[in-house]
VOKE-523916 format. One record per residue: x, y, z of N, C-alpha, C, O in turn. Coordinates in pm, whole numbers, plus 50000, padded with zeros to 5 digits. Layout:
N
XYZXYZXYZXYZ
...
***
This chain:
162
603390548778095602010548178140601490534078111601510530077994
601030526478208600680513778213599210515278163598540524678205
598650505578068597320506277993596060509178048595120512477977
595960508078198595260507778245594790522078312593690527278331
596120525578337596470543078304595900550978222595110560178240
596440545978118595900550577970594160553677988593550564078010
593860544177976592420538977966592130547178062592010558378013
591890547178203591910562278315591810570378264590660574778257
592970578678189593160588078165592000590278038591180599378052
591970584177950590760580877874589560588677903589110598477843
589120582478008587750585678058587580598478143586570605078121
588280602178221588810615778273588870625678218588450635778274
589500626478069589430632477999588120635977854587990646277788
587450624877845586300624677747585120632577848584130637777798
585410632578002584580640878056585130657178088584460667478085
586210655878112586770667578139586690680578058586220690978106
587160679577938587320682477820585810691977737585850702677677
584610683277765583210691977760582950700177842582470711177813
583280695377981582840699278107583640712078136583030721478187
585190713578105585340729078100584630734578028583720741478075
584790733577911584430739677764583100746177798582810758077806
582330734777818580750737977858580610750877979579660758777979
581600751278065581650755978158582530770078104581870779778142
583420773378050584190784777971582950792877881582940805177884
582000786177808580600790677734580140794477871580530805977890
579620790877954578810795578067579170806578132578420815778164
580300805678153580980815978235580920831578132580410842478155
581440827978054581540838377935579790845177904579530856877874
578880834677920577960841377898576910847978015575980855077977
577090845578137576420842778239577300855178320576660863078389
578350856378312579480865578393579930877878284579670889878292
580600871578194581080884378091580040890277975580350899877905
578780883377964577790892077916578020884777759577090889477693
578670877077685578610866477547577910862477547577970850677579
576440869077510575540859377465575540847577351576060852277250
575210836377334575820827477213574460829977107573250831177127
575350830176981574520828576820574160815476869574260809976979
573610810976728572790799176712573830788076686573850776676733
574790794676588575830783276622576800780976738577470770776751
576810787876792577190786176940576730777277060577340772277154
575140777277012574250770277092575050751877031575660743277094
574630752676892575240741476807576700735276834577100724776784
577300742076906578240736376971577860732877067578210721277092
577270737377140577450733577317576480716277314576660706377384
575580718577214574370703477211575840693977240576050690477355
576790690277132577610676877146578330676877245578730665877282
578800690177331579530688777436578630682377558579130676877656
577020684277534576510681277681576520666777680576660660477785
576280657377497575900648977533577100638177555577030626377590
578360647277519579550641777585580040637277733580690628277785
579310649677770579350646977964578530639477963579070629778016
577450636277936576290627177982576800609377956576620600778042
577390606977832578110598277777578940593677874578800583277939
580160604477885581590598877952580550596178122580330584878165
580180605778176579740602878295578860585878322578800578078417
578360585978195577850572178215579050556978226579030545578273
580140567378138581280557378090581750550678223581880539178264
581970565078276582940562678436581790554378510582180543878560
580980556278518579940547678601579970533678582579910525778677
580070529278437580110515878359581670507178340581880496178288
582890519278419584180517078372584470503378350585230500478258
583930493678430584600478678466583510470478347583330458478331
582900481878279582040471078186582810473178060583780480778048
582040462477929582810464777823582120472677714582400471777594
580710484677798580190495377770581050507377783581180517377713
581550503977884582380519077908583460523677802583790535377782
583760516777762584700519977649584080521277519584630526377420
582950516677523581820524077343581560535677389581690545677318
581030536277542580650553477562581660561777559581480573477524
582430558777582583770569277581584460574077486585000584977467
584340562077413584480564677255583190575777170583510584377089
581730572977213580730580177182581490591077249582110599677187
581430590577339581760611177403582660615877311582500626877258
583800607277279585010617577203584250618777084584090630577054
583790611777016582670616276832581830626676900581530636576834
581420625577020580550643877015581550652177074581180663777093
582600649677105583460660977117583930667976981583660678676927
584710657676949584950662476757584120667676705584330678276646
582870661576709581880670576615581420684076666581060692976590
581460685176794581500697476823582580707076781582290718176736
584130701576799585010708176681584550709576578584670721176540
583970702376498584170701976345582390716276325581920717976212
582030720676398580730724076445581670742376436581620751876358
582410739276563583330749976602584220758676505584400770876506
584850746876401585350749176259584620759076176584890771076169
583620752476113582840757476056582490766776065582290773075961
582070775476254582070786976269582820798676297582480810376310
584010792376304585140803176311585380804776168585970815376143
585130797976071585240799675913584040813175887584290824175837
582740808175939581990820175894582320834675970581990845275919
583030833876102583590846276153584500852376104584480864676099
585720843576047586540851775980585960851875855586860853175772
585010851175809584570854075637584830844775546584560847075428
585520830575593586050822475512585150819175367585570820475252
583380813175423582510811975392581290817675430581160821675545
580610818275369579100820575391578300814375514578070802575487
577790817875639577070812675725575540808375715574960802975621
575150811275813573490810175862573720824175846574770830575847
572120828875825571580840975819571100846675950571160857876001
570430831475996569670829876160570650841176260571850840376284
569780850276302570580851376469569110848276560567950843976552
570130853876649568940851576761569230862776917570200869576951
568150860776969567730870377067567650859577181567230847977178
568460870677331568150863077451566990871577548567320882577592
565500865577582564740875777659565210873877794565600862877833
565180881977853565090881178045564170878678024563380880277930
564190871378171562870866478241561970873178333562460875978443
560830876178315559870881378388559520897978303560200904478224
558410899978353558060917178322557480911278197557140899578182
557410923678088557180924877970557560913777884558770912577903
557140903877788557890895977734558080903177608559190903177554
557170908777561557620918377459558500929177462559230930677364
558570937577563559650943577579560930936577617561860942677563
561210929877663562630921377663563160912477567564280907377572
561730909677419561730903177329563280916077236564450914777198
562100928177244562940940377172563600948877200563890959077137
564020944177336565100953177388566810940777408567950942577451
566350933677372567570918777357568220921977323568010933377281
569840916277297570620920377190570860910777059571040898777078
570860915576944571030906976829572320901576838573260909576841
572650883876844573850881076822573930873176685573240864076638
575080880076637575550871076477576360862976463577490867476486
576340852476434576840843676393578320842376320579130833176328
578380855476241579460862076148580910869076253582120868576236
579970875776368580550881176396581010877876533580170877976624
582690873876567583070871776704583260882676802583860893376794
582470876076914582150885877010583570884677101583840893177185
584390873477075585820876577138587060871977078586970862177005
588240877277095589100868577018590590870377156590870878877241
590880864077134592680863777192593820856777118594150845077141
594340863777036595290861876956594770856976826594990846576764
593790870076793592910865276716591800849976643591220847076538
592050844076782591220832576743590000833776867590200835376988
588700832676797587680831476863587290818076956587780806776964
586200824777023585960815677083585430801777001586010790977017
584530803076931584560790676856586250784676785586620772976785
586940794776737588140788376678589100780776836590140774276834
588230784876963589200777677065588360763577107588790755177187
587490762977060586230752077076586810741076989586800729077017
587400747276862587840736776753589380732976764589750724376684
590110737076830591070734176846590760724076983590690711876973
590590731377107590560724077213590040710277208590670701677269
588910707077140587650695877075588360687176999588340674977016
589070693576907589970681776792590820677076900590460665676930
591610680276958592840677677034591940671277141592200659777105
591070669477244590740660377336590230649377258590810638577269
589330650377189588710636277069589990630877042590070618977075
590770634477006591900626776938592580623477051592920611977023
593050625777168593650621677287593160613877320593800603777348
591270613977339590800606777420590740586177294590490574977338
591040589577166591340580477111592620569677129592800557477130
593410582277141595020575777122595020573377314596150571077357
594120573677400594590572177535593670555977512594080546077573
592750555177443591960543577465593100530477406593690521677468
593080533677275594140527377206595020521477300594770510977358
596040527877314596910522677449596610515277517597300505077519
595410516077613594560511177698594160497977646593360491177711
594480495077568594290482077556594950469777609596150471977625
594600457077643595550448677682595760442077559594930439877471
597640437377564597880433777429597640420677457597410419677577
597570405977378597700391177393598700386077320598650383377200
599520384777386600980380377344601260369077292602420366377262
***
């Protein structure tokens, strides 16, 4: 892979990488009925401002911005892992969480009745797993592993001076 490749691949991926993810949360909650805890929400904040970042990156590619933003996107990708961590720790019981849950209202009608007819989601507790790792424990895996790609693709991407 020629550096320039690299570097491509870089930026492709510092967007890609939120942009499912963000989109796997959506789907899951919007289609299969997962409403997200509060730390759930706490993940999704660094993934958006990752797309917003890399998207600026790709826009800026030929500048020598595009490569600080891209670098910014992968630190809110990670931290969204390290976000993701943390809460697959309080799902499996590792540690102690937030106490916080929270309620989603529909829109329209009663606001009080849709206030208390919501469902309580916990924080503690994963609403899915496949092969026993939750969705946050797939947030923290997937998140560490693109941050760190999207590092070691920049790296590369460098031109050497011989």
């Amino acid at each position: 892979m020629t550096p320039q490749q690299s570097r491509s691949a870089a930026y492709t991926l510092a967007l890609l990488v939120p942009a499912a993810l963000m989109g796997g949360a959506l789907v899951s909650q919007y289609v299969f009925g997962l409403y997200p805890c509060e730390m759930c929400w706490w993940q999704r904040y660094p993934h958006i401002a990752a797309i917003v970042l890399a998207g600026l990156a790709l826009a800026l590619r030929k500048s020598p911005l595009g490569d600080v933003l891209v670098r910014l996107a992968a630190i809110a990708i990670g931290i969204s892992g390290l976000i993701g961590a943390f809460h697959a720790g309080v799902e499996y019981h590792w540690w102690e969480g937030l106490t916080a849950c929270t309620r989603t209202a529909s829109a329209g009608g009663d606001p009080l009745a849709a206030i208390m007819d919501a469902p309580v989601i916990r924080c503690d507790v994963a609403q899915w797993t496949l092969f026993g790792v939750s969705l946050a424990g797939f947030n923290f895996l997937i998140s560490t592993v693109g941050a760190v790609a999207v590092f070691v693709l920049l790296g590369r991407g460098k031109t050497r001076i011989a």
